[in-house]
Structure formats: structure tokens, C-alpha cells
Kinemage of the C-alpha trace (Angstrom):
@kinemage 1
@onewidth
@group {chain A} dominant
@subgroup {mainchain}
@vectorlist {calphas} color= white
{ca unk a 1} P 93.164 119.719 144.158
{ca unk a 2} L 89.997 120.780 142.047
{ca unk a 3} L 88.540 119.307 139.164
{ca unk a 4} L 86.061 120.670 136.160
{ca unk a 5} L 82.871 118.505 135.994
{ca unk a 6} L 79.826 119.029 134.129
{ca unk a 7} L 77.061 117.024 137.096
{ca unk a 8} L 79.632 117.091 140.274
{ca unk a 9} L 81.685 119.175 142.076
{ca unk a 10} L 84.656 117.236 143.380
{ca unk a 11} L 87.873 118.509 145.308
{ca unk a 12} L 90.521 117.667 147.742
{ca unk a 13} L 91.405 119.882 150.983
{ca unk a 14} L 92.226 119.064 154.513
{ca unk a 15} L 92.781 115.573 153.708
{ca unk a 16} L 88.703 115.343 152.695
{ca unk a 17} L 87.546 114.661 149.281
{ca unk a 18} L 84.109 116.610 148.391
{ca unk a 19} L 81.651 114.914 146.120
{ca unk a 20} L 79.011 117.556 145.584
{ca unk a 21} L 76.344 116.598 143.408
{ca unk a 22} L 75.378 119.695 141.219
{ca unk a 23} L 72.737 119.183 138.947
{ca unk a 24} L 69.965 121.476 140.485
{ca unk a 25} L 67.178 121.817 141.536
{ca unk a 26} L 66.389 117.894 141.794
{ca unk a 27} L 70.164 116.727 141.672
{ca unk a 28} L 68.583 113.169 139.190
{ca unk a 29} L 71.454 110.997 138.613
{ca unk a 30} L 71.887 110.299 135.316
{ca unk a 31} L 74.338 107.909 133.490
{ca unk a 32} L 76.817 110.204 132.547
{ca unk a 33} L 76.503 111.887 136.120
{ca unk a 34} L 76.930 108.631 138.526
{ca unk a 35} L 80.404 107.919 135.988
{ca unk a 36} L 81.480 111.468 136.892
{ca unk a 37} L 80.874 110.144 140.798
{ca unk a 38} L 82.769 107.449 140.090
{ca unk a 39} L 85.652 108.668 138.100
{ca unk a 40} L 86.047 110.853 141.261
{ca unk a 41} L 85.889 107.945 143.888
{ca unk a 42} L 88.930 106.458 141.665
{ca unk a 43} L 91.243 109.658 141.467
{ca unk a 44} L 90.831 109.614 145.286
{ca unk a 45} L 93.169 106.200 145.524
{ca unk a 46} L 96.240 108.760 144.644
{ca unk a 47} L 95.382 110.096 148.098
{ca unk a 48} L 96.989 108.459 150.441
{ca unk a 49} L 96.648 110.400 153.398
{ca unk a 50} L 92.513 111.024 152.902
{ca unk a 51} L 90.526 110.500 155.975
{ca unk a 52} L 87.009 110.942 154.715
{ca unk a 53} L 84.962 111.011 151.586
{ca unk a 54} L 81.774 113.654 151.628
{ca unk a 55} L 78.558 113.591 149.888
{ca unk a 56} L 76.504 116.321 149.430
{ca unk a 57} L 74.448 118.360 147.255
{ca unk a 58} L 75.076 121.591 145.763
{ca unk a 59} L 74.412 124.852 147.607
{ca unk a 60} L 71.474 125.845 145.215
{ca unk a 61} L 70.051 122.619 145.800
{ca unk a 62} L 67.064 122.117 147.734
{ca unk a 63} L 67.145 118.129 148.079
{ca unk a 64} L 69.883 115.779 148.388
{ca unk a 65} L 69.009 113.100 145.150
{ca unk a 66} L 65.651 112.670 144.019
{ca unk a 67} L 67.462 109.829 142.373
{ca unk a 68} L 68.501 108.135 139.456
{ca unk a 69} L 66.950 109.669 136.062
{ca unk a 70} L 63.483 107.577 135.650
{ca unk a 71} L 63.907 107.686 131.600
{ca unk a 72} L 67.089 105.455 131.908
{ca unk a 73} L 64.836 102.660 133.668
{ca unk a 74} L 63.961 101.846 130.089
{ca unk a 75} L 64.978 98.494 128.913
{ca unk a 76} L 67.308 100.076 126.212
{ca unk a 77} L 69.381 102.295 128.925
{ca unk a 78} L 68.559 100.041 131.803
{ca unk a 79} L 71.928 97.837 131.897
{ca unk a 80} L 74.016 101.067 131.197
{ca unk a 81} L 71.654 102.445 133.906
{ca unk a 82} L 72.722 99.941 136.479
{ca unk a 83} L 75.909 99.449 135.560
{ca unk a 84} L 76.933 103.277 136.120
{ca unk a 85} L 75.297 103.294 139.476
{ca unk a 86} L 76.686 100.325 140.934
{ca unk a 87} L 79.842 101.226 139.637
{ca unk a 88} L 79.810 104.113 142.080
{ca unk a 89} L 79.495 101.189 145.135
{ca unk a 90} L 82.251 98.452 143.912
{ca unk a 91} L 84.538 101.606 143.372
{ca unk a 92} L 83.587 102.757 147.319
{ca unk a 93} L 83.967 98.829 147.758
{ca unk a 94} L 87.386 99.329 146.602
{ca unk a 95} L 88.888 102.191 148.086
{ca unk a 96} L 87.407 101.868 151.297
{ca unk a 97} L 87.562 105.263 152.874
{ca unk a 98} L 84.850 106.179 155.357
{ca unk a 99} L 81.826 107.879 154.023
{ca unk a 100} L 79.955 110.802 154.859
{ca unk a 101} L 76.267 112.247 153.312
{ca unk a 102} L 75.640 115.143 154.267
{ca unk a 103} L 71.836 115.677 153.734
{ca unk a 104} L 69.319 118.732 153.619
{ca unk a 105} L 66.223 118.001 151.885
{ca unk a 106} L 65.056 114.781 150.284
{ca unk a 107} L 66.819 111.694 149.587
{ca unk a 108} L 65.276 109.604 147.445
{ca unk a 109} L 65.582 106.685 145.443
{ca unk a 110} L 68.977 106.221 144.318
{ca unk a 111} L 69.800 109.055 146.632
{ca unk a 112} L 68.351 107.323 149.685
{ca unk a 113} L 70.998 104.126 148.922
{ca unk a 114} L 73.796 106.400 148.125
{ca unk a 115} L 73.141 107.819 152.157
{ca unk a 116} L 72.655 103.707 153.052
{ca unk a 117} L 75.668 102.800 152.136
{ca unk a 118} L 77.326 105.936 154.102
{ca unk a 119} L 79.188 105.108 157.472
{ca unk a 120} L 78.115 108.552 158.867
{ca unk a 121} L 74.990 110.335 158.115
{ca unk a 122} L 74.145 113.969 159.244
{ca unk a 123} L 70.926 114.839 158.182
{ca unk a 124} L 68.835 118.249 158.466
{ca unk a 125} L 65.813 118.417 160.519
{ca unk a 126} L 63.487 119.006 157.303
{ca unk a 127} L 65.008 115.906 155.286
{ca unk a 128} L 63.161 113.158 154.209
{ca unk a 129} L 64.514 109.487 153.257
{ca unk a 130} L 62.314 106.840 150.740
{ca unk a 131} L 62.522 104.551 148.379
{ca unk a 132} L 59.588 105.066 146.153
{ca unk a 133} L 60.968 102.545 142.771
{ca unk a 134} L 58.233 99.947 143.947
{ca unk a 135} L 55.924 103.280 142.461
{ca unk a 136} L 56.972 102.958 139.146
{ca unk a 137} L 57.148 98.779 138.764
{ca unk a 138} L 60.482 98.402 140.228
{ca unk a 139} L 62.968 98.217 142.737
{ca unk a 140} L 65.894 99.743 144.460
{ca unk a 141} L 69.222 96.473 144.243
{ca unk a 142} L 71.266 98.507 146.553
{ca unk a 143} L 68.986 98.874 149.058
{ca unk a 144} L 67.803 95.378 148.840
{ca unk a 145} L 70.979 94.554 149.870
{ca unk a 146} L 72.187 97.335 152.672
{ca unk a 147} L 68.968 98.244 154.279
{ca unk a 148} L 67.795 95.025 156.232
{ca unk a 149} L 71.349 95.125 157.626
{ca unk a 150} L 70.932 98.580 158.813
{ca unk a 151} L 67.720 99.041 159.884
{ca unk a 152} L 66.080 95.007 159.852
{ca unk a 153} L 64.615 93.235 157.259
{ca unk a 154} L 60.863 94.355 158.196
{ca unk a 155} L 61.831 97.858 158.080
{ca unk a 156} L 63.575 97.384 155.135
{ca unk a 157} L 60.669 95.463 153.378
{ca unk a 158} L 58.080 98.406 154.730
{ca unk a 159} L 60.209 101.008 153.217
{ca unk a 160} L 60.822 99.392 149.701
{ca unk a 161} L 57.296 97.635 149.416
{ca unk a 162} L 55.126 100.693 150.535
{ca unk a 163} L 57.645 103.684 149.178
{ca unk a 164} L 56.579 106.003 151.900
{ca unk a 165} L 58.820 108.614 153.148
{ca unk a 166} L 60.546 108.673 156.449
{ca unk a 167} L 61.520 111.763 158.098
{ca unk a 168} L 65.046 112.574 159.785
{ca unk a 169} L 63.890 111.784 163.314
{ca unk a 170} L 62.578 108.462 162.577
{ca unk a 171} L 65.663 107.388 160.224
{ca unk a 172} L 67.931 108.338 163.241
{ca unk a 173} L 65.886 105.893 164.961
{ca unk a 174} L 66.143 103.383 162.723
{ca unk a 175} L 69.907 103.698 162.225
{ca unk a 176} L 69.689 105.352 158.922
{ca unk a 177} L 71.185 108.717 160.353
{ca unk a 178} L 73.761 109.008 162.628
{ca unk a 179} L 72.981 113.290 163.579
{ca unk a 180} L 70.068 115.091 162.984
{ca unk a 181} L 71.015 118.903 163.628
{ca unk a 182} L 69.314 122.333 161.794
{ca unk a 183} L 69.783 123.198 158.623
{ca unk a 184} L 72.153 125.631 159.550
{ca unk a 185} L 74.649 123.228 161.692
{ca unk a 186} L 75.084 120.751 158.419
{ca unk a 187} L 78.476 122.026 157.750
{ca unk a 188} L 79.893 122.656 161.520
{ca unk a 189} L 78.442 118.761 162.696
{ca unk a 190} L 80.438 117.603 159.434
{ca unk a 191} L 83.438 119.446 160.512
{ca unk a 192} L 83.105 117.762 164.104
{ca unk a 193} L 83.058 114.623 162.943
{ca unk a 194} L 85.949 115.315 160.081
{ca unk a 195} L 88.232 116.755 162.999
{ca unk a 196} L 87.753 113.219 164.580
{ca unk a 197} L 88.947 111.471 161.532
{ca unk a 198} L 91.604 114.065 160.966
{ca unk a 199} L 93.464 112.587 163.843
{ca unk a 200} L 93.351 108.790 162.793
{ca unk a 201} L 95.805 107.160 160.510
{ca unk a 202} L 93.829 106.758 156.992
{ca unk a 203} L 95.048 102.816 156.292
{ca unk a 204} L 93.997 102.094 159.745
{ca unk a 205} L 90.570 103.448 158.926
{ca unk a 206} L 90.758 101.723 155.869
{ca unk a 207} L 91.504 98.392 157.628
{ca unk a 208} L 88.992 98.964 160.167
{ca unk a 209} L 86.088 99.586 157.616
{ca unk a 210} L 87.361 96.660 155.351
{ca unk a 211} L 87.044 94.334 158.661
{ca unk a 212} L 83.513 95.653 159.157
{ca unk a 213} L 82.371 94.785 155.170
{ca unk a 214} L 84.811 91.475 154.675
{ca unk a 215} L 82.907 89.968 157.900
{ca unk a 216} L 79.213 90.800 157.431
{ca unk a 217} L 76.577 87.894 157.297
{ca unk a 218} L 79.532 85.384 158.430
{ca unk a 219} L 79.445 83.162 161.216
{ca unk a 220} L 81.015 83.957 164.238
{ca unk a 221} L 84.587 81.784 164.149
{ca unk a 222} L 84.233 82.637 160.371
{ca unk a 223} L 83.767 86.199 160.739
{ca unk a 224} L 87.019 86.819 163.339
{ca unk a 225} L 88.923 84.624 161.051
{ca unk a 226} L 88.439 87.327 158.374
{ca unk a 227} L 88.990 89.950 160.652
{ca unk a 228} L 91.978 88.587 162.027
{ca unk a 229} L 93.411 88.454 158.365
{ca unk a 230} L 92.826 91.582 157.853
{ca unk a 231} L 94.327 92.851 161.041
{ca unk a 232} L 97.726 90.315 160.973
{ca unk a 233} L 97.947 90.524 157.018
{ca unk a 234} L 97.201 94.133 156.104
{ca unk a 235} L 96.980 96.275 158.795
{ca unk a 236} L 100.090 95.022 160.602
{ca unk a 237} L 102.340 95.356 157.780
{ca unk a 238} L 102.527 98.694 157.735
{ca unk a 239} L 104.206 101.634 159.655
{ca unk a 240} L 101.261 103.452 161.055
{ca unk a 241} L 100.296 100.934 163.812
{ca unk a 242} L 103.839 100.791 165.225
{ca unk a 243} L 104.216 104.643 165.102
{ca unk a 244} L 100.931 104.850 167.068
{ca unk a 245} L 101.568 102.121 169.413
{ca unk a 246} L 105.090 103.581 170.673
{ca unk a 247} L 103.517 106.942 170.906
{ca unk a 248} L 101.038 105.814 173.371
{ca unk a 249} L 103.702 104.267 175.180
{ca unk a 250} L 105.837 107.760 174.799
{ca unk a 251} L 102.718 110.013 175.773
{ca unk a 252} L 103.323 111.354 173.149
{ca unk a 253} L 100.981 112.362 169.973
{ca unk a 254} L 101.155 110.236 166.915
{ca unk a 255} L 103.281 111.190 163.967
{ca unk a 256} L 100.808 109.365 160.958
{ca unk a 257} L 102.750 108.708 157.586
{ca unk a 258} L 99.520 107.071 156.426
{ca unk a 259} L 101.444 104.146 155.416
């Protein structure tokens, strides 16, 4: 499945959906851009088999996202501005597929949260991660909100309040990245990870990711309450977790109907 877009490229194969952000050479996010993204996350709910969604940027591109477009910070677009963006996060909210960014140059800004709020990161040696709004008078919502959980609050407050950039290495470190490989492994360290995901059942990814976001900042007892909702409620009301449970007992490999 392929579709025409004017800022994206976005297609379906091998149970992956592609989000490749095409507006060269800086790949700036603008408002009618980040609703292309997420008019794409939402076509992806038809797919119920879909393992993975992928971020990346367009061939011809030589940075990830330098971020959203600066002149729609103004106070006229601002609300639009936000709106749009976020939009692309409640919709990945939503469907709750795992996420992949795939990054070779710079991610920045928006660009930088859009690899936050990720699940698996493979980064090229050469790429670069910052949030430099605090620059320009502002600052980045998103990250406010994912980055002390991923890498700690001080982190998080060095990164937003000084905008410095952090290289690859570091944001591996941190827990930023997940891979840091050469430029020229991007695509075969994506596959690796895809062929992993290719073998799961995509609801009990799904559920497993939904646990993960449902549960955060909880207490304990609260926390495996939610979890154990999820798991009782929605995961085992479905056919997948049978199927794979009898084919373990079978030795046998699992026949997923992704339902």
C-alpha cells in the first residue's frame, strides 16, 4: 500500500509502515506536514497485522528533523502549531504500535522528541540529538514530558535549559538510542530488529506497549493493577495468546491471526 503526499513518504510492506519525512534538505515540520504524519499514523489502524511503525528521513536528506518550522512559533500560528504536532503523539498514543527512528544526521527540536518518544532508536555514528527551543524564548512540551523519564530529570533539564547538542555515543548512554551503527548499517540494523518483531503477534505488542504507557509514574500496587487489566481484559480476550501458548506446548511455531 502506497500513498501520494506532498511532505511524507508513507507506505505499507512486510507488515511495516514507513513514515519518511521528505521535505529536504532540513526536513522542518511544518503544520500542514506533521497533519500529513498524522493522517498516516491513523490509516495504519486498518492494519491489523502491522508489527512496527518507522521513522525516517528521506534519502536526499542529510539530517533527520531540524524541527518544527520556527515561523509557526508565532502567536497567530502557535495553537495550530501545537495542536498539529501533538496530534502526531495522542494518534501514536492511540494506536499503539511500536516505534522505530531511524536517524542519520541531526535531530533536533521537534525532531529530537519525535526520536524520544520512539521505543527503538538506531542512530548513525555522525548524528546529533538537542533541543535548542530554550534558544529562541521557548520550550520543547513533549520533551518536558518524555525526557526525564528516559534519561533523568537532570539530564533532561541540562539538555532543554542549555540546548547543547549531544552526539550518538553519549545519547546511547543516556538511553536516548538504543544502536549506534555506521551510516551505512542504518537500514540492515532496522531490518534486524524488524525481523524480531516480524515474529510476534501485533495485539500482543500492542498490549505489551499499552502496559508500559498505562502504568508509568504509578505506584507500585497501582501500577500492576493497571497492568493486570490490561493483560486479563484486553490481551486475554483474544485468539493470539491461546494460539501461542498451545504452540509452545506443541513445539511447534506459532500460527499469528493478529487477533
Amino acid at each position: 500500500m502506497a500513498t501520494a503526499y506532498k511532505d511524507i513518504q508513507f507506505s505499507v510492506s512486510g507488515r511495516v509502515a514507513r513514515i519518511t519525512l521528505a521535505r529536504p534538505p532540513l526536513n522542518v515540520l511544518t503544520i500542514s506536514m506533521m497533519k500529513e504524519m498524522t493522517g498516516a499514523i491513523q490509516r495504519i489502524g486498518a492494519g491489523r497485522d502491522i508489527c512496527a511503525i518507522v521513522f525516517s528521513a528521506a534519502a536526499n536528506s542529510p539530517v533527520f528533523s531540524a524541527g518544527v518550522s520556527v515561523e509557526e512559533h508565532r502567536p497567530e500560528t502557535v495553537y495550530q502549531m501545537l495542536e498539529a504536532f501533538h496530534s502526531i503523539f495522542r494518534s501514536l498514543i492511540v494506536l499503539s504500535k511500536p516505534v522505530i527512528a531511524i536517524v542519520n544526521g541531526a535531530a533536533l527540536g521537534g525532531g529530537c522528541e519525535l526520536v524520544a518518544f520512539a521505543d527503538i532508536v538506531i542512530a548513525a555514528q555522525t548524528a546529533r540529538f538537542g533541543q535548542p527551543e530554550i534558544k529562541l524564548g521557548v520550550f520543547p512540551p513533549v520533551s518536558s514530558v518524555i525526557l526525564p523519564r528516559i534519561i533523568g530529570q537532570k539530564k533532561a533539564l541540562e539538555m532543554i535549559l542549555t540546548g547543547e547538542l549531544i552526539t550518538a555515543d553519549e545519547a546511547r548512554s543516556l538511553g536516548l538510542v538504543n544502536y549506534v551503527v555506521g551510516q551505512g548499517d542504518l537500514e540492515a540494523k532496522a531490518e534486524e530488529v524488524l525481523n524480531m518483531l516480524r515474529h510476534m503477534s501485533a495485539p500482543a505488542l500492542e498490549m505489551a506497549r499499552q502496559a508500559i504507557y498505562r502504568t508509568e509514574s504509578l505506584p507500585f500496587e497501582d501500577a500492576l493493577k493497571k497492568a493486570e487489566e490490561v493483560y486479563l481484559n484486553d490481551l486475554m480476550s483474544l485468539k493470539d495468546p491461546i494460539e501461542g501458548i498451545e504452540a509452545f506446548i506443541e513445539k511447534r511455531q506459532a500460527n499469528w491471526k493478529h487477533k
